[in-house]
C-alpha positions in Angstrom: -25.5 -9.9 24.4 -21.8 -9.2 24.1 -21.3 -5.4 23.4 -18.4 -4.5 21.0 -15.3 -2.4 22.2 -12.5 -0.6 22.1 -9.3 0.3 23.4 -8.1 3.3 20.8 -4.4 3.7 19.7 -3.3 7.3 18.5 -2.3 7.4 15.0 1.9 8.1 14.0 2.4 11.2 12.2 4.8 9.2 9.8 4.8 8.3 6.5 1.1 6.7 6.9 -1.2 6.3 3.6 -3.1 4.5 2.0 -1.5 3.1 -0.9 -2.5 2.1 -3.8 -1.5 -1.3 -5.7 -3.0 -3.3 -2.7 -1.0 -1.5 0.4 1.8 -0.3 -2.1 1.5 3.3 -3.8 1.7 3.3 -7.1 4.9 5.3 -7.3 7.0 7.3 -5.7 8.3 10.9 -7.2 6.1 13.6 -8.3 7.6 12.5 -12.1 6.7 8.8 -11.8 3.4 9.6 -10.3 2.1 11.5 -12.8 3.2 9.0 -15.4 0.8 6.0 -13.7 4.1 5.0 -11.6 6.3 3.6 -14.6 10.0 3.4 -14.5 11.1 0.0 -14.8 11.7 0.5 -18.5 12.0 3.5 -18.8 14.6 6.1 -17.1 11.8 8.6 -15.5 14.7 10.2 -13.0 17.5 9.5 -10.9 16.5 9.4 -7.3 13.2 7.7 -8.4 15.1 4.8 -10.2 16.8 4.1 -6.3 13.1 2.9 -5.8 12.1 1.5 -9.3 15.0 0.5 -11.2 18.4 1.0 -9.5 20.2 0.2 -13.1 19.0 3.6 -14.5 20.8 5.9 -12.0 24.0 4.4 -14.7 22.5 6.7 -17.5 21.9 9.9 -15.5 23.9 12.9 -16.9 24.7 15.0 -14.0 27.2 14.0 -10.7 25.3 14.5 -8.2 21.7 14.9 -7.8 19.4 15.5 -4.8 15.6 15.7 -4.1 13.5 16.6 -1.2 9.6 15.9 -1.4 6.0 14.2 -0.4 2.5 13.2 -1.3 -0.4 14.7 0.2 -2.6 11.9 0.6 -6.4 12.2 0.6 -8.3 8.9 0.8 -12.4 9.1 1.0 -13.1 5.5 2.7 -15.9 4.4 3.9 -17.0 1.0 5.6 -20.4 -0.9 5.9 -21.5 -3.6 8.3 -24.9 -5.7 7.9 -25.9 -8.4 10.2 -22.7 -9.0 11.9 -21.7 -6.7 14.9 -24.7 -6.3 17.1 -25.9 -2.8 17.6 -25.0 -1.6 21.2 -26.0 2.4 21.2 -29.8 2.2 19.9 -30.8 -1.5 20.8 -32.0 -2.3 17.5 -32.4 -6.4 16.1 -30.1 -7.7 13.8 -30.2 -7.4 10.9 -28.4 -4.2 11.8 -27.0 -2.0 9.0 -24.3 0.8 9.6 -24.7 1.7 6.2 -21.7 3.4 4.7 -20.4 5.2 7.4 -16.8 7.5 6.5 -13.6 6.9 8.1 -12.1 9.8 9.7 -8.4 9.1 8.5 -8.7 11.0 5.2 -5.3 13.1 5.2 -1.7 11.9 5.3 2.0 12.9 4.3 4.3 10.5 3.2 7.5 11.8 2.8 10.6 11.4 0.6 13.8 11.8 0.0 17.3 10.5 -2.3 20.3 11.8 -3.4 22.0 10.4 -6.5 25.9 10.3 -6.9 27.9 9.1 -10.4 31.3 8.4 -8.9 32.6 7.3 -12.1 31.8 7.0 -16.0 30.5 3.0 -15.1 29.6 3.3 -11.4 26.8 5.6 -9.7 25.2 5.2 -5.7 22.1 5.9 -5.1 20.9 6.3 -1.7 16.6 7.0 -0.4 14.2 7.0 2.0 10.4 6.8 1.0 7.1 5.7 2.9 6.4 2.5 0.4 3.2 1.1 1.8 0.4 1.4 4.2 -2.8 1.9 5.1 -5.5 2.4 7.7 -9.0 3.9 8.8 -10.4 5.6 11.7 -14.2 4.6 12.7 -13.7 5.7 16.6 -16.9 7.9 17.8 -18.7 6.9 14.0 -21.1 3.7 14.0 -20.7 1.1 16.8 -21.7 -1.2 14.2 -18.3 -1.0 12.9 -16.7 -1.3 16.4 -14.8 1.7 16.1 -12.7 0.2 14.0 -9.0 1.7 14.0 -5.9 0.6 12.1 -2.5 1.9 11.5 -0.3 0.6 9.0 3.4 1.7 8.0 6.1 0.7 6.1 8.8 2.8 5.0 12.1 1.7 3.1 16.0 3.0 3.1 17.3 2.0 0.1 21.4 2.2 -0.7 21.9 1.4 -4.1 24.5 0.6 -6.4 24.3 0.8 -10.9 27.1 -0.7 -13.0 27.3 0.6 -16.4 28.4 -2.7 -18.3 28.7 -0.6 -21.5 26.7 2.1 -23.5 23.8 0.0 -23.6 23.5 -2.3 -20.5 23.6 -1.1 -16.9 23.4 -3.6 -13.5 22.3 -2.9 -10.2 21.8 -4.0 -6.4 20.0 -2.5 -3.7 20.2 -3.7 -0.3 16.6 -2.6 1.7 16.6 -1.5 4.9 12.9 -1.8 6.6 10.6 0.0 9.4 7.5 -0.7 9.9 4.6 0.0 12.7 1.6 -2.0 13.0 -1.5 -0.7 15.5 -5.0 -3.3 14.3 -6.7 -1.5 17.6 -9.8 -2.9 17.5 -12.1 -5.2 18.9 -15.4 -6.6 17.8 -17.7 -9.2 19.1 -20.5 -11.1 16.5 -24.3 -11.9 18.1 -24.1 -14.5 21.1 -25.3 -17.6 20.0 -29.1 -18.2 21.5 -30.3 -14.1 20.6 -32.9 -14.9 18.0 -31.5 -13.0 15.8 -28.0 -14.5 15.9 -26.2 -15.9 13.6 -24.3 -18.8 15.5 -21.0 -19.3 13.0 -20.5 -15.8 13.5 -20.0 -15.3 16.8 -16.3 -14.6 18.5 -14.5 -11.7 19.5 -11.2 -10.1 18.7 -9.8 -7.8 20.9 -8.0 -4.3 21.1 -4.5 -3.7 20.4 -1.8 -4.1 23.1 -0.5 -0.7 21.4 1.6 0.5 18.3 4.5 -2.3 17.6 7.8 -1.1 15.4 9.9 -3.4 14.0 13.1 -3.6 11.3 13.8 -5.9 8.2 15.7 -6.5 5.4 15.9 -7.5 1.7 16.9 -6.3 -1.5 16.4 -5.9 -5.6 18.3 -6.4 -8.4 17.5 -4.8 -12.0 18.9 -4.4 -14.9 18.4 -1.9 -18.0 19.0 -1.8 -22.0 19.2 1.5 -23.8 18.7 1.4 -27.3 20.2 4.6 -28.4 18.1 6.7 -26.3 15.1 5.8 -28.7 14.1 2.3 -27.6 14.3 1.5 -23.5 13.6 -1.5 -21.6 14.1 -2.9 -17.8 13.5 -5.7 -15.6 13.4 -6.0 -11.6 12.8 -8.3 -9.0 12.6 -6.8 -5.4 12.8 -9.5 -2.7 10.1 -10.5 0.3 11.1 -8.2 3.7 10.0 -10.3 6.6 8.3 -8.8 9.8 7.3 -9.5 13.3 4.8 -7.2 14.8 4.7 -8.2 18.2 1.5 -7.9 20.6 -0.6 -6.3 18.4 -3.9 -8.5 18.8 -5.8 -10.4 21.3 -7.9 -12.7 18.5 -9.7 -15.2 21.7 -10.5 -12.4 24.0 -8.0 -13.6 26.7 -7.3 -11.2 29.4 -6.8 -13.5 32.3 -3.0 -13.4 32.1 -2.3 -9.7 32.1 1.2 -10.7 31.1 0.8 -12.6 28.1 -2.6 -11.1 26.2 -1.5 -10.2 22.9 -0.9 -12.2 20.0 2.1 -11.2 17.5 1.4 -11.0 13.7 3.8 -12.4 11.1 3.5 -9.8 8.0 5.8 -10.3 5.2 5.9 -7.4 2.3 5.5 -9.7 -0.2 8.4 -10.1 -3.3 7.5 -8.2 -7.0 9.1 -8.7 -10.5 8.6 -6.1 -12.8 9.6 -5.6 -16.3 9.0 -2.5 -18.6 9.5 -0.7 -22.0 9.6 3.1 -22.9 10.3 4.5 -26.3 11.8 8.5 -27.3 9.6 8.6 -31.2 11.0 12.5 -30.5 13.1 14.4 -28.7 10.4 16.3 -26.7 8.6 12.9 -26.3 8.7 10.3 -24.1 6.3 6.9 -23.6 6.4 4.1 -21.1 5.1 0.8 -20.0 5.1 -1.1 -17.2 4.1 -4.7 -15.7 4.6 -5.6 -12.5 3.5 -8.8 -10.3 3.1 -8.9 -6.5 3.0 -12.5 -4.9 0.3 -11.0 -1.8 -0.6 -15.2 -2.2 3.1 -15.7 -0.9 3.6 -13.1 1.8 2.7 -14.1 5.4 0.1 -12.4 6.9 -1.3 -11.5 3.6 -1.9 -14.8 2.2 -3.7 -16.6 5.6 -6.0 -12.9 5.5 -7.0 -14.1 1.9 -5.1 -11.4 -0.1 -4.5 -12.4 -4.1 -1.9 -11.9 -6.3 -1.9 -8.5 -8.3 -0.9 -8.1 -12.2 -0.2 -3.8 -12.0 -0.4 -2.6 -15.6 0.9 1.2 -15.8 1.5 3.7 -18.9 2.9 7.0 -19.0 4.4 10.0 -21.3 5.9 13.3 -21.0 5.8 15.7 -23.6 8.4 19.3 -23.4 7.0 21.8 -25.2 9.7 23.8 -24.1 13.3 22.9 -22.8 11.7 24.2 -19.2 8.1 22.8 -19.4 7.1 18.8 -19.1 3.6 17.6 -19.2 3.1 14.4 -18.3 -0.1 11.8 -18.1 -0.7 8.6 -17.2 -2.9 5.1 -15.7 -2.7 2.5 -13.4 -4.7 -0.5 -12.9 -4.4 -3.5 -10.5 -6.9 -5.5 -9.6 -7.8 -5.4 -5.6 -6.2 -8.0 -4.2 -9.2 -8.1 -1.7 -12.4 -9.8 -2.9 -16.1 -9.9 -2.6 -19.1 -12.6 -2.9 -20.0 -15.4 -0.7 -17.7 -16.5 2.2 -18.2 -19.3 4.1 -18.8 -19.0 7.5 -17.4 -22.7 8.9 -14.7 -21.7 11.4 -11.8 -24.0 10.5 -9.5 -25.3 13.4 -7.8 -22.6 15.9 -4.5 -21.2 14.5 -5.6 -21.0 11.2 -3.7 -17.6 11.2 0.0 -17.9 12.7 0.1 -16.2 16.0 -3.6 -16.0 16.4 -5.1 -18.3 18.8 -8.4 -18.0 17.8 -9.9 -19.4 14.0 -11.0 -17.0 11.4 -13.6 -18.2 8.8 -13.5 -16.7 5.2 -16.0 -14.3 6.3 -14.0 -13.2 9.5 -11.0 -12.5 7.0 -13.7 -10.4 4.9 -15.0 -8.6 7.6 -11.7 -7.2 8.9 -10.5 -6.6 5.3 -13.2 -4.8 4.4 -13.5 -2.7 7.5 -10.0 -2.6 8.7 -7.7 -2.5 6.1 -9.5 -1.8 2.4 -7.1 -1.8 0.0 -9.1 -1.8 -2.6 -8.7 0.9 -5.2 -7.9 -0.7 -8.5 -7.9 2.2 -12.2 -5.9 5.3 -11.1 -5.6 8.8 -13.2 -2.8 10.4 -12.9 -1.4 14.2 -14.3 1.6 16.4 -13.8 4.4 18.7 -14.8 7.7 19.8 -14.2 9.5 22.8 -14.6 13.2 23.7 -15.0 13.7 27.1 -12.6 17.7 27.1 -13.9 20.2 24.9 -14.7 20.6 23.4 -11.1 17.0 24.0 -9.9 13.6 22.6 -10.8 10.3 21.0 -9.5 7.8 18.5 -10.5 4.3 18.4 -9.2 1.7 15.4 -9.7 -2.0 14.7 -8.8 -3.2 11.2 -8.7 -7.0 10.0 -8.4 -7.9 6.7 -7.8 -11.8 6.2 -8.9 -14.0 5.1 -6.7 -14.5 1.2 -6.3 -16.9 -0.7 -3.8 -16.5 -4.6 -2.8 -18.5 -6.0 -0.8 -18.7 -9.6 0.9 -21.7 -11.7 2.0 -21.9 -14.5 5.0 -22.3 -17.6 2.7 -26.7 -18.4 3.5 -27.4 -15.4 4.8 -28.8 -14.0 1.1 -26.7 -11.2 2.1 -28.1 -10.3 5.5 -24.6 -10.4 6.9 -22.0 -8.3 4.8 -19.2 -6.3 4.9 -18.4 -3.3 2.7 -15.9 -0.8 1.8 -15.7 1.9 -0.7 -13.3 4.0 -1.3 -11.4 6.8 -4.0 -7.9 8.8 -3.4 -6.9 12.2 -4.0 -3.4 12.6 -3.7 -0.7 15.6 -4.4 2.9 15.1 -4.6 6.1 17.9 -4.8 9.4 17.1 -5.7 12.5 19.6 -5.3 15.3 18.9 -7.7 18.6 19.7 -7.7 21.3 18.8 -9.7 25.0 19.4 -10.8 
């Protein structure tokens, strides 16, 4: 029988997470987190509008504005294999079931920071850097069902951005974004040979380990605009464009090690394009609600699409209520629905190339399996608290917690009744400090 293996990668200490609406976090400052990740339509702050909605850095009230922060991000994720990868500590038949065995990569910073400038009464630049996306888990020395899976994901933006104030109540903007990102799959996993009684023959194939951690730039941008209503009645729309990347020998898919030169495979991954539109509303001085809805095109990006992700509708509300001039409290939710799914698969393995780049074919239940296992984007209804408070007139901080409840999807080989399956379950924990400054 072919044994599974592999060749472990060592995980960046860089703006790593696992995100949140599919590979995406749900937002970025402390003040948008804790308000389910709104600001489209509705001005939530100035270095977090860089990010959300360049055209509200036009109705800030200060000149200059700078913030320094991060999320301290806590996933519990853990994966389950049934049936597929054969068992090669303890010997046992398939059906062999890992149960749900718990990833190891269950802390991660992601850090953050922007500076806001109004250079004039109609023109203001904003300019950030913030780890966007990512994900990954960590299954070396757990479960050799699971082949020691090990993933690394990262995507971070720089984001220069420019807001016109067209008059008292419209504002324009354009935001040129400059990408990183790093990609390790490290991992390798081989299905039952065909012939073992208890194989299952569609199933069998190997994919190999990682030819090691591949960086790589892109570029794109977003446009938004904003209405202001008299600072009682808000709203906002954004589009944020596709950023195209090439992660280059990352993955040996047919197990091909003859050439030592020329083993890996590159992987086409494009961070698929969003619109977004919002509202927000001001019923009181000390009060402020928002909502926001925002589509993702995961059925557009490459990468995404041929690994069977699915477009996302993101739904997010928030408020903030000041009891005092120096005290908010602020509350909010976020859904999405995972943009990975479960139930039957079909197991046919369709003609090689199916995937760009990758030699070998994946069947729907291949693209489950290493979903599921490798990169389980899952999470879906998030919870979401925080606060701010104003130190002086220059100085203040905002602190958020997010939890994303736990959600479970799990796919079955098509005929097998569900005696080959993968699974992932998963909820977050996260923590996020911003340090505000402003004059």
């Amino acid at each position: 029988m072919r044994k599974s293996l592999l060749i472990g990668a060592v995980l960046s200490t860089v703006a790593v997470s696992f995100a949140t609406n599919g590979d995406n976090l749900i937002g970025l400052t402390p003040a948008s987190r804790a308000m389910g990740g709104i600001g489209v339509g509705l001005p939530v702050g100035p270095v977090d509008s860089i990010f959300r909605n360049p055209a509200w850095m036009g109705v800030m009230e200060n000149k200059f504005t700078v913030q320094f922060g991060g999320i301290l991000f806590m996933p519990k994720v853990k994966g389950r294999s049934k049936g597929f990868v054969q068992n090669t500590a303890g010997g046992a038949p398939n059906p062999y079931d890992t149960g749900y065995v718990k990833s190891r990569a269950d802390l991660f910073v992601v850090p953050e920071i922007g500076i806001v400038h109004r250079l004039s009464d109609r023109l203001t630049f904003g300019l950030g850097a913030f780890g966007v996306s990512g994900m990954g888990v960590d299954y070396r020395d757990k479960n050799p069902g699971l082949s020691q899976m090990h993933t690394t994901f990262q995507f971070m933006r720089i984001i220069p951005a420019v807001a016109f104030k067209v008059n008292e109540m419209i504002s324009v903007s354009f935001a040129p974004h400059l990408a990183w990102g790093s990609l390790d799959m490290g991992a390798v996993m081989c299905a039952d040979t065909p012939g073992d009684p208890d194989s299952v023959p569609e199933l069998d194939q190997c994919w190999n380990a990682s030819g090691g951690q591949y960086q790589t730039l892109g570029i794109g941008f977003q446009v938004g605009a904003s209405l202001n209503f008299g600072d009682f009645l808000y709203a906002g729309i954004t589009y944020q464009s596709p950023v195209s990347m090439k992660y280059r020998n990352v993955f040996d898919s047919d197990n091909q090690q003859i050439d030592p030169n020329n083993i890996y495979e590159d992987l086409k991954l494009t961070q698929p394009q969003e619109v977004a539109f919002g509202v927000g509303a001001s019923p009181l001085n000390n009060l402020r609600v928002g909502l926001d809805i925002r589509w993702i095109n995961w059925e557009g990006a490459d990468g995404y699409k041929h690994f069977g992700w699915k477009d996302q509708w993101v739904f997010a509300v928030g408020g903030e209520y000041k009891p005092t001039d120096k005290l908010a409290l602020r509350i909010g939710w976020n859904y999405g629905r995972s943009p990975i799914r479960g139930g039957d698969k079909d197991t046919t393995l369709p003609p090689p190339g199916n995937i760009p780049n990758l030699a070998a074919p994946f069947s729907e239940f291949h693209k489950a399996w290493f979903n599921l296992v490798g990169f389980p984007a899952i999470a879906e209804h998030h919870i979401t608290l925080g606060l701010g408070y104003r130190f002086t007139e220059t100085f203040s901080v905002d602190l958020s917690y997010v939890r994303a409840l736990e959600k479970k999807v799990e796919a079955c080989a098509a005929g097998t009744n569900c005696q080959v399956l993968a699974g992932a379950k998963m909820y977050q924990d996260s923590i996020s400090l911003g340090l505000n400054w402003e004059f």
